[in-house]
C-alpha positions in Angstrom: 17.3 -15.2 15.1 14.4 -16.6 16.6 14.5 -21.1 17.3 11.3 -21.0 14.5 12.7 -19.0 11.6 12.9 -20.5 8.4 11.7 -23.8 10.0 9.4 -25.8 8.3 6.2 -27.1 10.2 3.5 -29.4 9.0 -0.1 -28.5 10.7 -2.9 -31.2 10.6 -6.2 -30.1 10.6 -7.5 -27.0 9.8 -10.1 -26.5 12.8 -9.8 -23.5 15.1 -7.1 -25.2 17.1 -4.8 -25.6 13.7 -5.7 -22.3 12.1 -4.3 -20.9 15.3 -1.2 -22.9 15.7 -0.5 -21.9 11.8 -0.8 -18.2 12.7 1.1 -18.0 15.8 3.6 -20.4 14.0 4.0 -18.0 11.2 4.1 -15.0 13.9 7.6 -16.8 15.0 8.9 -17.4 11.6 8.4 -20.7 10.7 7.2 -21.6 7.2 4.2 -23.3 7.7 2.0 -26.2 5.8 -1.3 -26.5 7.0 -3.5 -29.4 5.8 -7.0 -30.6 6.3 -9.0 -33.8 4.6 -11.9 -30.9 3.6 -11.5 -29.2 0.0 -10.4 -25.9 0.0 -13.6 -24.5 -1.4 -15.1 -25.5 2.3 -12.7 -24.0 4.4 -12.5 -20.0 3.8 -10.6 -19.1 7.0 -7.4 -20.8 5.1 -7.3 -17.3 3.0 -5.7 -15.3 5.4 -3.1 -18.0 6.1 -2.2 -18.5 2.1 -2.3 -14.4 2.2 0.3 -15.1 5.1 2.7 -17.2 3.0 1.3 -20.2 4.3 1.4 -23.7 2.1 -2.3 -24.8 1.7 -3.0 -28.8 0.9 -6.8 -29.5 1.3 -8.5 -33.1 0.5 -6.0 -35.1 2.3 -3.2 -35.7 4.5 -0.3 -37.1 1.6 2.5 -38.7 2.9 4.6 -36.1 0.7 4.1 -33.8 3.7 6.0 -34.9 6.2 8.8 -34.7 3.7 8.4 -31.3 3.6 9.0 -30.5 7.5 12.3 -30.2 9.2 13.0 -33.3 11.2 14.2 -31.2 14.7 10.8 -29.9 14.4 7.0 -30.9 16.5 4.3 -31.3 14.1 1.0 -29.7 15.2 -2.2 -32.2 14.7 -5.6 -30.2 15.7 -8.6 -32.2 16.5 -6.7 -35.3 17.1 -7.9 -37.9 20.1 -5.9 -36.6 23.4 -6.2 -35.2 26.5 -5.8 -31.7 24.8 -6.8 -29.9 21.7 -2.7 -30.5 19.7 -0.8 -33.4 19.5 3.1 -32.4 19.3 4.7 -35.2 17.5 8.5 -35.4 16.8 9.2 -37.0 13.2 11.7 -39.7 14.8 9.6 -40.4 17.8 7.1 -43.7 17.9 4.4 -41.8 19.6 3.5 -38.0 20.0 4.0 -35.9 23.0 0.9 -35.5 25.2 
């Protein structure tokens, strides 16, 4: 059994960098929410990651998800202000992981 099976993982932002974190993070098991502040109707390359099993919320970023991930597990923010493209953030740390 692989560390990422069955997990669940929250993925903000639905740019290149987070449609490609979604897709490697289902390729490893995990069961993956992506979400991005656009609607759905804007952001076509979601299909193949709903067709994948994965959990699509579009127009915002409720707190309800991070409910929904498994507290031992990073969340994967695309587009967000850092030195690189993700921000890995554990649920119980004060600031993300750089």
């Amino acid at each position: 059994m692989h560390r990422w099976d069955d997990k669940k993982v929250v993925v903000i932002g639905a740019a290149r960098s987070g449609v490609a974190a979604a897709h490697l993070l289902l390729d490893v098991g995990a069961l993956v929410t992506i979400s991005d502040l656009q609607p759905d109707t804007e952001l076509p390359e979601l299909a193949p990651l709903a067709e994948r099993g994965a959990r699509l919320v579009c127009g915002g970023h409720p707190e309800s998800l991070w409910e929904d991930a498994d507290a031992d597990t990073p969340r994967a923010c695309g587009r967000m202000p850092t030195r690189s493209s993700y921000r890995l953030e554990f649920p119980s740390m004060r600031r993300p992981l750089n």
